[in-house]
C-alpha positions as CSV (number, residue, x, y, z in Angstrom):
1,X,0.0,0.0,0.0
2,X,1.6,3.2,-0.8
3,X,-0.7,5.5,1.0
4,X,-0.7,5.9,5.0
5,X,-4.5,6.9,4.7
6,X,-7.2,6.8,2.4
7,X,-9.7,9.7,2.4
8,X,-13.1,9.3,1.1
9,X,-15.9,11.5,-0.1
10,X,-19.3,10.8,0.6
11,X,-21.8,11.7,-1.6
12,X,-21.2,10.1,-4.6
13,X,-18.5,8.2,-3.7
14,X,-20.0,5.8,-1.1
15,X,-23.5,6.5,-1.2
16,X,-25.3,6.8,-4.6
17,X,-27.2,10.2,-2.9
18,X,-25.6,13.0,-5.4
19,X,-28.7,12.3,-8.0
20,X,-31.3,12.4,-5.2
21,X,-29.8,15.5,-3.6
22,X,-29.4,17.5,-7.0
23,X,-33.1,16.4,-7.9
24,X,-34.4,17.6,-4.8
25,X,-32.1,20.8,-4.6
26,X,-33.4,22.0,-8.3
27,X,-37.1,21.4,-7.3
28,X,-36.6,23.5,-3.7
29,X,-34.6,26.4,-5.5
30,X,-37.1,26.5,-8.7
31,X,-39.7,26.3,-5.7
32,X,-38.3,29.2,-4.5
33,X,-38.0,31.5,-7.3
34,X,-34.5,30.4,-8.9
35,X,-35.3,28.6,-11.3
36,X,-32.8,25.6,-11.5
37,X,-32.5,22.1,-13.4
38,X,-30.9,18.9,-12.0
39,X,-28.3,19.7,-14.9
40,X,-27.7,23.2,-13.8
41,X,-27.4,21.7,-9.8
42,X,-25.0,18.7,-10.6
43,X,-22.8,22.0,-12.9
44,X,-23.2,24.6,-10.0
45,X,-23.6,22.5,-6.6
46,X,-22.2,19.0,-6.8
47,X,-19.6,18.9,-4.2
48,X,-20.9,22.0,-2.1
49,X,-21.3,22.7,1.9
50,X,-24.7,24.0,2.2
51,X,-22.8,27.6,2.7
52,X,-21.3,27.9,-0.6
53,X,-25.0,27.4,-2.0
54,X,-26.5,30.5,0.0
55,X,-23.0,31.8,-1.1
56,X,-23.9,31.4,-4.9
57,X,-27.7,32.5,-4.9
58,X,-27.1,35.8,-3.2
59,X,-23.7,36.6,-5.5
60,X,-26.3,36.0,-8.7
61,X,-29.3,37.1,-7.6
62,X,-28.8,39.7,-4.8
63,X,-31.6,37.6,-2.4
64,X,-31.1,35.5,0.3
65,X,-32.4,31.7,0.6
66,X,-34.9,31.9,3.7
67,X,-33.7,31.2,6.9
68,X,-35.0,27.5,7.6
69,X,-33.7,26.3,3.6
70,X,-31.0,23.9,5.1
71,X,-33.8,22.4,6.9
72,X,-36.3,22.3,5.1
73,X,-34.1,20.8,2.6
74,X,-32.7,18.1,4.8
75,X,-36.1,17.3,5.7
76,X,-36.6,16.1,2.1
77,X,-33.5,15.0,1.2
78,X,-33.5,12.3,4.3
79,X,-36.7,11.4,3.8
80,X,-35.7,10.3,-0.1
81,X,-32.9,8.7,1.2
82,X,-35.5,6.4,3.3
83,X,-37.0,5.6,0.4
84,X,-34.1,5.4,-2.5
85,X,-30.7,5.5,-1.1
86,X,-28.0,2.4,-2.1
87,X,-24.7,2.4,-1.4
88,X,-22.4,3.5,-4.5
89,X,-21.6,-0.3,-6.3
90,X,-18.5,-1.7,-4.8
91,X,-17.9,0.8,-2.2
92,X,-18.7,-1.9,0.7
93,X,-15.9,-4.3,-1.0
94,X,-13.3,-1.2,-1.2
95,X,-13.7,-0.3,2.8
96,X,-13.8,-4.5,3.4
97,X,-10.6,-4.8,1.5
98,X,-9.0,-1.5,3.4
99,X,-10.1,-2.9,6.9
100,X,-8.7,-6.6,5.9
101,X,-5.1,-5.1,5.1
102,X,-5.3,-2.7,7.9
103,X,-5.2,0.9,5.9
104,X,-6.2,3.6,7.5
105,X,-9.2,5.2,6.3
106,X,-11.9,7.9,6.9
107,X,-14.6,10.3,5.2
108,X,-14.8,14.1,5.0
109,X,-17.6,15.4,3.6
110,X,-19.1,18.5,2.4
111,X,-22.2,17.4,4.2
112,X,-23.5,17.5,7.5
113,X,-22.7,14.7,10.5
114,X,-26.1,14.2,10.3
115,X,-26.5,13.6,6.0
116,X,-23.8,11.2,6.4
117,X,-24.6,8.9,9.1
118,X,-28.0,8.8,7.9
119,X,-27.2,7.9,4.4
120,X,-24.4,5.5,5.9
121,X,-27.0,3.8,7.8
122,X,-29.7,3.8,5.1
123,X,-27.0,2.2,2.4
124,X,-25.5,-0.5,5.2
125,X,-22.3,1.0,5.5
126,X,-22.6,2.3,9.1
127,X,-20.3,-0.7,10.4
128,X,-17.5,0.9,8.4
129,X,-17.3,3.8,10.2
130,X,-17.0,5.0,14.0
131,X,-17.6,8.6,15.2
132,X,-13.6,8.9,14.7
133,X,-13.5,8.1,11.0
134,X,-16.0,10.3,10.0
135,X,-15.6,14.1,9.2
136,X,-17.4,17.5,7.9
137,X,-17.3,20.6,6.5
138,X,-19.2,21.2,10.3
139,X,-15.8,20.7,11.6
140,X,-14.0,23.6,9.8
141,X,-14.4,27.3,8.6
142,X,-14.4,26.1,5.2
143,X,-15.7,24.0,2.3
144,X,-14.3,22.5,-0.7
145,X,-12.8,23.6,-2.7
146,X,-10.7,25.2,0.6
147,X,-8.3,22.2,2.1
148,X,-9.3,22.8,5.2
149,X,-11.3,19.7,5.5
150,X,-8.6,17.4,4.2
151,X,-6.2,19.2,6.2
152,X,-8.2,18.7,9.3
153,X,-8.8,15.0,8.6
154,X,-5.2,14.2,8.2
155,X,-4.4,15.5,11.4
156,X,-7.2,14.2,13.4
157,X,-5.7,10.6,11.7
158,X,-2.4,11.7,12.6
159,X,-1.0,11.0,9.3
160,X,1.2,13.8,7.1
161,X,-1.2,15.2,3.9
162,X,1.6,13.8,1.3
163,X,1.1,10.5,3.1
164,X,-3.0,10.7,1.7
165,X,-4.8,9.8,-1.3
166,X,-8.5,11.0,-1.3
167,X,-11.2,9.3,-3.3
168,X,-13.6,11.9,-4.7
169,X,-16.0,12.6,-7.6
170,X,-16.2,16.6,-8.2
171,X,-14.4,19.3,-9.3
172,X,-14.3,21.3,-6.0
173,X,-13.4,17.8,-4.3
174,X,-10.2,17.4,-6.3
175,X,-9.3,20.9,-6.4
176,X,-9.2,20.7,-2.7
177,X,-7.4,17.9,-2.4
178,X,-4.4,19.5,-4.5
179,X,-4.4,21.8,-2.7
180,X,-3.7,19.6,0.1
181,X,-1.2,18.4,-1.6
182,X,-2.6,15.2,-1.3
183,X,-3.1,12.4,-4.2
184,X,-6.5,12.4,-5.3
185,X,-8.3,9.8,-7.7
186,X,-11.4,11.4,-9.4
187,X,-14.5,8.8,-9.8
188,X,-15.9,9.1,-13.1
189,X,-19.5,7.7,-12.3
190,X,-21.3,11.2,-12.7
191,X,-18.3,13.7,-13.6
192,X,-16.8,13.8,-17.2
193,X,-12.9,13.0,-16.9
194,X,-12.3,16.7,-18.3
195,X,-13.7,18.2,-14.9
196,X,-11.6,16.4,-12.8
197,X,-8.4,18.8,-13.8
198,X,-5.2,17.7,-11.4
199,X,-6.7,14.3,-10.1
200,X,-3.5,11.5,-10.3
201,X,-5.5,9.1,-11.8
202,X,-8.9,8.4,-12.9
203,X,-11.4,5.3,-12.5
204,X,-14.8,4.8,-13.7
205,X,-15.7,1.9,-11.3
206,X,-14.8,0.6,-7.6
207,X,-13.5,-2.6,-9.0
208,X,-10.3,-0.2,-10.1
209,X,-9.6,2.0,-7.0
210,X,-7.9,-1.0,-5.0
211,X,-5.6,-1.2,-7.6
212,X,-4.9,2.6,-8.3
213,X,-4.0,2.8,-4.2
214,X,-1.4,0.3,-4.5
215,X,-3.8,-2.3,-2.2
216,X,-4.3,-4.7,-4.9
C-alpha cells in the first residue's frame, strides 16, 4: 500500500445520494424563485457545503435563501434517502478490503454529521465507520474547494497530507485535495474525466480504485 490513509468522499463516492440530492435541490430552489435544473445543480452544486449554496444564490441574484432552507431541505432529502438510497456499487468491497489489510481510512464530507450517518446507515455502511472516522465541513471554517477539511482529517488521523490519497468525484473535491497536496483519484461515475483537472488518476468503477491505491 503506498498510502498511509485513504480519504473518502461521501456523496457520490459511497452513497449513490448525489442524483437524489441535486433532484431535490433543483425542485426546492425553482420552488423558490431560482429557477434551476438537475443539470444546472450537478454544474453549479455537486460537491458544495450548504454555505457555498447561499454563497452562490445571493452573489447572482442579490436575495437570500430563507432562513430554515438547510432544513427544510434536509427534511426532504432524508426522507428520499428512506425511500431510495444504495450504497455507491462496490464501495462496501473497497472499505472491506482496506479494513482486511489494515489501511487507515476515513470520510470528509461536504455534508452535514447528520446527512452522512443517515445515508451510511440507510445504504449499510454504518459498520465501516466509528464517530472517529468520519468528518465535515461542520468541523472547519471552510468547504471544498478550501483544504481545510482534508487538512483537518489528516491531522485528526495523525497522518502527514503527502502520506494521503483521497477518493472523490467533483471538481471542488479534487481541487481541494491539490491543494492539500494530497493524491487524489477522481471517480468518473457522474463527472466527465475533463472536470476532474489535477486528479493522479482516474477510475470509472470501484473494482479499479484498489488497484490505483497500491492495495491490490
Amino acid at each position: 500500500m503506498r498510502y498511509d490513509l485513504v480519504i473518502f468522499d461521501n456523496d457520490g463516492v459511497l452513497v449513490d445520494s448525489e442524483p437524489i440530492s441535486n433532484r431535490h435541490l433543483a425542485a426546492y430552489l425553482t420552488e423558490l424563485g431560482h429557477p434551476t435544473t438537475y443539470e444546472e445543480s450537478i454544474r453549479d452544486y455537486l460537491g458544495s457545503a450548504m454555505h457555498r449554496i447561499h454563497e452562490l444564490i445571493a452573489e447572482r441574484t442579490g436575495q437570500r435563501l430563507p432562513g430554515d432552507f438547510d432544513d427544510v431541505f434536509h427534511a426532504r432529502v432524508f426522507a428520499a434517502f428512506e425511500r431510495e438510497l444504495k450504497a455507491v456499487s462496490g464501495a462496501a468491497e473497497v472499505l472491506e478490503k482496506l479494513a482486511a489489510d489494515g489501511v487507515p481510512y476515513c470520510v470528509a464530507s461536504s455534508g452535514s454529521h447528520e446527512r452522512i450517518r443517515v445515508g451510511h446507515r440507510v445504504a449499510g455502511l454504518g459498520r465501516w465507520f466509528d464517530d472517529g472516522r468520519i468528518f465535515s465541513s461542520q468541523d472547519v471554517g471552510r468547504g471544498k474547494p478550501a483544504p481545510d477539511l482534508f487538512l483537518y482529517a489528516a491531522e485528526r488521523m495523525g497522518v502527514a497530507p503527502e502520506r494521503c490519497a483521497v477518493v472523490e468525484d467533483s471538481p471542488l473535491g479534487v481541487r481541494a485535495a491539490v491543494a492539500a497536496g494530497m493524491d487524489v483519484y477522481g471517480f468518473t461515475a457522474m463527472t466527465p474525466a475533463a472536470k476532474l483537472t489535477g486528479a493522479t488518476g482516474l477510475f470509472s468503477g470501484m473494482g479499479e480504485l484498489v488497484g490505483l491505491l497500491g492495495a491490490g
